[in-house]
C-alpha positions as CSV (number, residue, x, y, z in Angstrom):
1,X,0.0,0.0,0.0
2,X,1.6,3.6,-1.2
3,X,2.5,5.5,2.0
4,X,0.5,7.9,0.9
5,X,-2.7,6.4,1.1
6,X,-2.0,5.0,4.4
7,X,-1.7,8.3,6.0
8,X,-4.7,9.5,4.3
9,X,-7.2,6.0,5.7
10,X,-5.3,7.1,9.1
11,X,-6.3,10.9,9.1
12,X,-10.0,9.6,8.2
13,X,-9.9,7.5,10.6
14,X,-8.4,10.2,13.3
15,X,-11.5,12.4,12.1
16,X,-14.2,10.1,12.0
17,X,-13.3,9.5,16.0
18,X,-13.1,12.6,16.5
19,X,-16.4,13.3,15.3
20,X,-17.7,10.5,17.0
21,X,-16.5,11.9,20.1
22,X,-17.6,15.4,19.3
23,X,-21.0,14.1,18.8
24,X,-21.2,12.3,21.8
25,X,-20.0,15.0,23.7
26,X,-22.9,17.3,22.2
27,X,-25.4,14.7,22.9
28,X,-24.9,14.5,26.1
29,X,-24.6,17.9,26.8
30,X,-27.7,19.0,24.7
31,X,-29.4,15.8,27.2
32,X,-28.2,17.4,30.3
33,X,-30.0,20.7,29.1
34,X,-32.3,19.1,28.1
35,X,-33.1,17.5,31.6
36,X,-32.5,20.1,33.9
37,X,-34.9,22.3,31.5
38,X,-37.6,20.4,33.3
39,X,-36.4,19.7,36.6
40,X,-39.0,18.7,39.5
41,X,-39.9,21.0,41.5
42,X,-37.7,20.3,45.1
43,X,-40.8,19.9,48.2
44,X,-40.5,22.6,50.6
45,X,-38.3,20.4,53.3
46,X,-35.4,19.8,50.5
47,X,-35.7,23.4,49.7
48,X,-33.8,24.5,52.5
49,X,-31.7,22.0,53.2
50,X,-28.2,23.4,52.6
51,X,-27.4,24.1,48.9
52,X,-24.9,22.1,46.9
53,X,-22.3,23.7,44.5
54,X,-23.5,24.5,41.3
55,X,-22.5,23.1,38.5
56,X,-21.6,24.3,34.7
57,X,-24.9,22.7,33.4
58,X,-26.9,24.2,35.8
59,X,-25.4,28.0,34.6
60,X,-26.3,26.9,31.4
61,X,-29.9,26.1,32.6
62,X,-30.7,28.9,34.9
63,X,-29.9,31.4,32.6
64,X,-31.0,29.3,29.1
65,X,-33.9,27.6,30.5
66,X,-35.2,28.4,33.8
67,X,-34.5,32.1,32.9
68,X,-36.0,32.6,30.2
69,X,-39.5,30.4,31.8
70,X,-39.5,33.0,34.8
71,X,-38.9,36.0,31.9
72,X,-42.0,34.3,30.0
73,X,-44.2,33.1,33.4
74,X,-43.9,36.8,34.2
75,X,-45.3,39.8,33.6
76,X,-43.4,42.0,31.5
77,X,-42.2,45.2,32.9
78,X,-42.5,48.1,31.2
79,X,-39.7,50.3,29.3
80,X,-39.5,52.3,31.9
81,X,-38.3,49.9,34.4
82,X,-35.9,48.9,31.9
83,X,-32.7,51.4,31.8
84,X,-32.7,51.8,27.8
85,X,-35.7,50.5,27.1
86,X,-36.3,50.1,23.2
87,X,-39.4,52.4,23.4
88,X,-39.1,55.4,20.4
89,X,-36.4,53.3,18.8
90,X,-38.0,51.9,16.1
91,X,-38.4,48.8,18.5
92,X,-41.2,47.0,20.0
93,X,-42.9,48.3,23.1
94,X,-43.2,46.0,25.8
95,X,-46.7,45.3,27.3
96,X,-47.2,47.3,30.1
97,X,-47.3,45.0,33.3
98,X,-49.3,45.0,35.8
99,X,-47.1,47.0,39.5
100,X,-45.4,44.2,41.7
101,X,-46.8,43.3,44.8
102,X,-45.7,45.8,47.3
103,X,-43.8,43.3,49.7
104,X,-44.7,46.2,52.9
105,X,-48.2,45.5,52.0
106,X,-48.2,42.1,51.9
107,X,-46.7,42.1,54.9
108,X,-49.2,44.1,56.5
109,X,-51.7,41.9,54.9
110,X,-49.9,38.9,56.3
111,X,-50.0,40.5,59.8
112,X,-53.7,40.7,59.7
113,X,-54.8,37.3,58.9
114,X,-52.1,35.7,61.1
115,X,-53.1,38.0,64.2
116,X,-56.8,37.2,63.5
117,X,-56.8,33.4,63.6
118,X,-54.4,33.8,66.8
119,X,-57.1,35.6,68.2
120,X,-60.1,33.4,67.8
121,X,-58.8,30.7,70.7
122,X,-58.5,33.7,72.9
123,X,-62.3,33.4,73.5
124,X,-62.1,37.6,73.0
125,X,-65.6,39.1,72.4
126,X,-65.5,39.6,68.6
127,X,-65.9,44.1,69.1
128,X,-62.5,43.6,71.0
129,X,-61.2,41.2,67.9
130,X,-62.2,43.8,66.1
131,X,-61.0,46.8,67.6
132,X,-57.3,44.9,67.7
133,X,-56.8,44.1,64.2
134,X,-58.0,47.9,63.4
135,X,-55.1,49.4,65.3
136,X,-52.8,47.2,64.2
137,X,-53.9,48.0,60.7
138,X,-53.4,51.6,61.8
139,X,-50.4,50.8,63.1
140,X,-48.9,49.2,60.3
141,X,-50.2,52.3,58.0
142,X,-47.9,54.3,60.1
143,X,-45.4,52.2,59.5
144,X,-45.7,52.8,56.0
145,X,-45.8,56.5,56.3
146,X,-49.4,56.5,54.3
147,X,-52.2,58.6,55.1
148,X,-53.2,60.0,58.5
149,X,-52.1,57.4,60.5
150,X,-48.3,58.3,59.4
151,X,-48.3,61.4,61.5
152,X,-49.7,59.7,64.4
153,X,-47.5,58.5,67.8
154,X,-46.6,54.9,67.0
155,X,-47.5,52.1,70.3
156,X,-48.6,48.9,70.0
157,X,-51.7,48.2,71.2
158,X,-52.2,46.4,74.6
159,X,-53.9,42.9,74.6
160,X,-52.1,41.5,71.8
161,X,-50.5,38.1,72.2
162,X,-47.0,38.0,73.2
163,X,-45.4,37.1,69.8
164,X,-47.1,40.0,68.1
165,X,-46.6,42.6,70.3
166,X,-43.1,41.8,71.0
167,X,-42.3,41.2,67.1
168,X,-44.3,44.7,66.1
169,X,-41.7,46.4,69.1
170,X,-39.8,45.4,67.5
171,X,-40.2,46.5,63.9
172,X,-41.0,50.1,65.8
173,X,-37.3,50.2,66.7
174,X,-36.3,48.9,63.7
175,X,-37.9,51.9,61.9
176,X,-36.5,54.1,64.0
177,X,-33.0,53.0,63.5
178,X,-32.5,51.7,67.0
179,X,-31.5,48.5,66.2
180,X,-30.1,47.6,69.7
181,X,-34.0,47.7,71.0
182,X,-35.2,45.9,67.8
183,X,-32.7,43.2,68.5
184,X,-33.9,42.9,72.2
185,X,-37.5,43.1,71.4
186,X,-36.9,39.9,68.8
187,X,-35.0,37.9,71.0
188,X,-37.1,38.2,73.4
189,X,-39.8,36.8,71.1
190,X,-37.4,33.9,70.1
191,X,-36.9,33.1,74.2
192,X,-40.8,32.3,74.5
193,X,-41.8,28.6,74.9
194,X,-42.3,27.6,71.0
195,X,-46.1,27.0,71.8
196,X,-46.1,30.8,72.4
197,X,-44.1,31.6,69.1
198,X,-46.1,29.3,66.5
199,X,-46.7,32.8,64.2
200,X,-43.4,35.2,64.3
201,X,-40.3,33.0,65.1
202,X,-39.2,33.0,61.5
203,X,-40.2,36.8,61.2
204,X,-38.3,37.6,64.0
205,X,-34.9,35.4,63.0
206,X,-35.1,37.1,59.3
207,X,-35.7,40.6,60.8
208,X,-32.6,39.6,63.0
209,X,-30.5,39.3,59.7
210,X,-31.9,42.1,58.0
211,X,-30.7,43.8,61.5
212,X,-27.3,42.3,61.5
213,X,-26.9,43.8,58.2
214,X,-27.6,47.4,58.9
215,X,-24.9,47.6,61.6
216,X,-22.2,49.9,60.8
217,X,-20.1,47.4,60.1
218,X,-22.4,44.8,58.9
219,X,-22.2,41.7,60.9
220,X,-21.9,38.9,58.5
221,X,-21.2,36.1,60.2
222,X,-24.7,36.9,62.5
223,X,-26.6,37.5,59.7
224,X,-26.2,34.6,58.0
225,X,-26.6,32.1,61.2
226,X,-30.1,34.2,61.6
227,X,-31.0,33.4,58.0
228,X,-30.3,30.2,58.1
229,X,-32.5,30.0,61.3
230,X,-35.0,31.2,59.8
231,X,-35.2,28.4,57.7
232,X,-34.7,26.1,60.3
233,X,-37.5,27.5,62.1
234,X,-40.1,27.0,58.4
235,X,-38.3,23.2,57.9
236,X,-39.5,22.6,61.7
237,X,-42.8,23.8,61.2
238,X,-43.3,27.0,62.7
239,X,-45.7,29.4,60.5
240,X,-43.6,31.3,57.5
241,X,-46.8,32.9,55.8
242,X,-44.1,35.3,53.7
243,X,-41.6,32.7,52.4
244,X,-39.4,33.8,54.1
245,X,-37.2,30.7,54.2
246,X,-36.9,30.9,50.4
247,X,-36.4,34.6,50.5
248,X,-33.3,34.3,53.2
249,X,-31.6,31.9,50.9
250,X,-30.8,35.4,48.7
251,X,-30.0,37.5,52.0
252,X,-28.1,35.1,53.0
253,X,-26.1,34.9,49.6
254,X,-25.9,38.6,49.6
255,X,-24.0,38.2,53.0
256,X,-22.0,35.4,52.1
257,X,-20.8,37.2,48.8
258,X,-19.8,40.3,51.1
259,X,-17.7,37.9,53.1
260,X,-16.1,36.6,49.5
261,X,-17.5,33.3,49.9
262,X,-18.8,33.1,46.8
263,X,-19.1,29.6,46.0
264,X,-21.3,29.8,48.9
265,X,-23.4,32.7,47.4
266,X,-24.0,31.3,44.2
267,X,-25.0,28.0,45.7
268,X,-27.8,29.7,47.6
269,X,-28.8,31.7,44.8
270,X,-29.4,28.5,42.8
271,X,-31.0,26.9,45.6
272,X,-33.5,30.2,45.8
273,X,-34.1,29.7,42.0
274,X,-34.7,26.2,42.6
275,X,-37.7,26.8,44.9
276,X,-39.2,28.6,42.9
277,X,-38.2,32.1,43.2
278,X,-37.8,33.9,39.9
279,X,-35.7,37.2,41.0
280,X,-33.0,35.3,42.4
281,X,-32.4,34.5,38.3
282,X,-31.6,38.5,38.1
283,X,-29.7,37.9,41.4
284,X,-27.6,35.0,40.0
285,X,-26.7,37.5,36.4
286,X,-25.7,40.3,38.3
287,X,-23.5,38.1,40.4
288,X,-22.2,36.4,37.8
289,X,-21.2,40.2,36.0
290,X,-20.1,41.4,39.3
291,X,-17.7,38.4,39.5
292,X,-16.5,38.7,35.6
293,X,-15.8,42.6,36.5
294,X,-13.7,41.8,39.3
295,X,-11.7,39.1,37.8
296,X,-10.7,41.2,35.2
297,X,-9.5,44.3,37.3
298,X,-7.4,41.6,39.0
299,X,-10.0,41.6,42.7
């Protein structure tokens, strides 16, 4: 056989398994994708269990996949909320979305039907029900610095139970900036016996992060340990009517990136996406460009 055909039958033979290998390589990747495009949904409990690493194919299908579904699953927000939005330029308008839930109103929304039902086995005459839950709705309009009540001399009302009057003390100092009483006010909630704490334990372990974070400097290290009790507190059952055990897992990346562990920050912003959580998808792509900036200035 000439030498020169030998070579030739060996160079085919070199590309054919390489393309073999290429293809394989694709399919497997494409199945991957593929796969993870669909996941099942994780059940509440394996939600906050702690996060593994993420993994190359799961960049590829939070922001390919999972991304895009929360984009779609969405409503669209309008050009304005979009820094140069495509309005006037000869592009497509956007639909205009319907506003986001205001999370302050949903909480004060929250605060009402929790403190009602903990009211009923009080055996309360339904007037003084009544007369509670209206000045805690008055309260919590002061709290959002709305309407008359925003001028008015903020006190919790007397009669509440314990849990909710300690917990709303405690957002009082909070708004005020005196985080040493909030902090008080919140443990002091957390030290009741847990039959006394079914409603605001988590509320008042997240509210201790949040707090841990304002300090000038921010405690880290406290903030995430309260985060991740607030999660510990939903997986054991006590009330979380806010999701707030999902929602720590991006507070808690927000501290843990802070502290430069940021393996440990992207894990949890996976593990928010995971459960469901759509804007921890923006979360993870501004992490992501934070961490591409940084690398290349060298940080």
């Amino acid at each position: 056989m000439r030498p020169g055909l030998k070579l030739l039958r060996r160079v085919m033979a070199a590309g054919l398994a390489a393309g073999a290998a290429l293809c394989v390589t694709l399919g497997i990747a494409f199945w991957k994708i593929a796969h993870s495009a669909h996941p099942r949904r994780p059940s509440a409990l394996e939600a906050l269990r702690d996060p593994p690493r993420i993994d190359f194919w799961e960049r590829v299908d939070l922001v390919l996949f999972r991304g895009r579904a929360a984009f779609v699953g969405a409503a669209a927000p309008t050009t304005r909320d979009v820094p140069g939005g495509g309005a006037g330029r000869g592009e497509p308008a956007r639909p205009v979305a319907a506003a986001a839930p205001d999370p302050n109103r949903q909480t004060a929304a929250a605060d009402q039907r929790d403190l009602a039902a903990a009211l009923i086995p009080l055996g309360l005459p339904e007037a003084r029900r009544r007369s509670l839950l209206d000045q805690v709705g008055r309260l919590r309009e002061a709290l959002l610095g709305e309407g008359e009540a925003a001028g008015a001399e903020l006190a919790v009302p007397a009669g509440l139970p314990v849990e909710f009057a300690e917990y709303l003390e405690g957002a009082l100092a909070y708004r005020r900036g005196d985080l040493a009483a909030a902090r008080a006010h919140w443990l002091n909630l957390l030290a009741l016996p847990e039959e006394a704490r079914r409603q605001r334990s988590t509320w008042a372990a997240f509210m201790l992060g949040r707090a841990a974070l304002r300090r000038q400097p921010p405690d880290l290290a406290a903030a995430v340990s309260w985060f991740r009790r607030t999660r510990e507190l939903a997986a054991r059952g006590f009330a979380d009517s806010l999701g707030l055990a999902v929602l720590s897992l991006g507070w808690e990346a927000q501290a843990e990136a802070a502290r430069k562990h940021f393996d440990r920050a992207e894990a949890l912003y996976a593990q928010q996406a995971r459960a469901g959580d759509a804007s921890a998808i923006d979360s993870l792509r501004a992490f992501w460009r934070e961490r591409i900036i940084r690398g290349l200035v060298g940080q």
